[in-house]
N, C-alpha and C positions, 0 to 999 in steps of 0.2 A: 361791521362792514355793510355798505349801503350796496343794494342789489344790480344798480344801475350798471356799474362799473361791470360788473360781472356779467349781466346779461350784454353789455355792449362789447364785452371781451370776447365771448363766446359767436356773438352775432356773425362774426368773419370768417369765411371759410379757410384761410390760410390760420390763422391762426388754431381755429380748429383742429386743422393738421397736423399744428405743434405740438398742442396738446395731445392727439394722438401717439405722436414719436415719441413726446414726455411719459407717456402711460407707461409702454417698454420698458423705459431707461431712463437715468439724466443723460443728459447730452453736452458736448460743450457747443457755443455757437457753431463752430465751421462745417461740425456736422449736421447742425439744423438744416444752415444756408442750404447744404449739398441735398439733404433729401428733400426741402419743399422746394428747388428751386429757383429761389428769391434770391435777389440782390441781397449781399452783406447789411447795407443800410435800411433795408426792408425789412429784412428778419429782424436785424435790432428794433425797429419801430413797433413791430409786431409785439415783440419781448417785452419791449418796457411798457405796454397796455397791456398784459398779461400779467406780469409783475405788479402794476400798482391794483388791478383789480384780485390782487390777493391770491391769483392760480396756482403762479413760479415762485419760485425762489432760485434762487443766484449765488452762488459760490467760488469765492478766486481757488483757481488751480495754477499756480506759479504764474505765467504769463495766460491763461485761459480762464475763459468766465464760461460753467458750466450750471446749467439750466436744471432744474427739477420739480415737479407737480408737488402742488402743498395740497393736500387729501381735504383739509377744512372747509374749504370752497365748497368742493364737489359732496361733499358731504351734506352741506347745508341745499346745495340745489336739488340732493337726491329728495331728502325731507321734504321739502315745498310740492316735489313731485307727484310725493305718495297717495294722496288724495285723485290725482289725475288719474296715476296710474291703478286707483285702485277702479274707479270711473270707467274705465278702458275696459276692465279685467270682466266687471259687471255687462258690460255691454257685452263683448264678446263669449262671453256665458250664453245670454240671452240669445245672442246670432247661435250659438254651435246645439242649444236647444229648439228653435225653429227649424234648424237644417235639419234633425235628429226626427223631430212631426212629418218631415213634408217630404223624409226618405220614402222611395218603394221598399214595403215590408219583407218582399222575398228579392234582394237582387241574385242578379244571376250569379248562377257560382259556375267557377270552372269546372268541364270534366275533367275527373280526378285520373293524374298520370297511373300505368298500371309500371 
C-alpha cells in the first residue's frame, strides 16, 4: 500500500469523521449521511477515497452497503508513528523535569481541616 492514498484520505476532516463513527461500529451509508451531515453523494465520494486508500471495507447487506474500518491501515500509521511519539514522550519528560527544578521547595500547604 502506497502511503499517499492514506495520508490524503485522512487529510479531510469529514472524512475523519467517518472514520470516527467507523471506530464505534460498521455503519451502513444512510447512517453515515445522518451523523456527518453530508449529502448522500458526498458521503459516497468520501467512502470510495476511504475504501481505495485501503481504511473501509464494504459489505452488501441485502439492499444496503455497510461500511467498516480494516485495522491494517491504521496499524501501519500507528508504526511510522512511534518514533514521533516516542520524540514527544522524551521532550515532555524533559519539560515535567525543568518544571520539577524551578518549583518553590516548600509550597504552601492548606490549613489542615480539624
Amino acid at each position: 500500500m502506497s502511503d499517499a492514498p492514506l495520508w490524503t484520505a485522512l487529510a479531510d476532516p469529514h472524512r475523519r469523521a467517518i472514520v470516527a463513527l467507523l471506530l464505534e461500529r460498521p455503519r451502513p451509508v444512510g447512517e453515515i449521511v445522518q451523523a456527518c451531515g453530508l449529502s448522500q453523494p458526498s458521503t459516497s465520494k468520501h467512502l470510495r477515497v476511504l475504501r481505495e486508500a485501503g481504511l473501509v471495507r464494504v459489505r452488501q447487506d441485502a439492499q444496503r452497503r455497510v461500511y467498516a474500518l480494516d485495522p491494517a491501515p491504521i496499524a501501519e500509521l500507528d508504526a511510522w508513528l512511534t518514533p514521533y511519539r516516542e520524540l514527544w514522550n522524551r521532550s515532555l519528560d524533559k519539560l515535567g523535569r525543568r518544571l520539577d527544578q524551578t518549583a518553590p521547595d516548600d509550597p504552601e500547604e492548606p490549613a489542615p481541616k480539624d
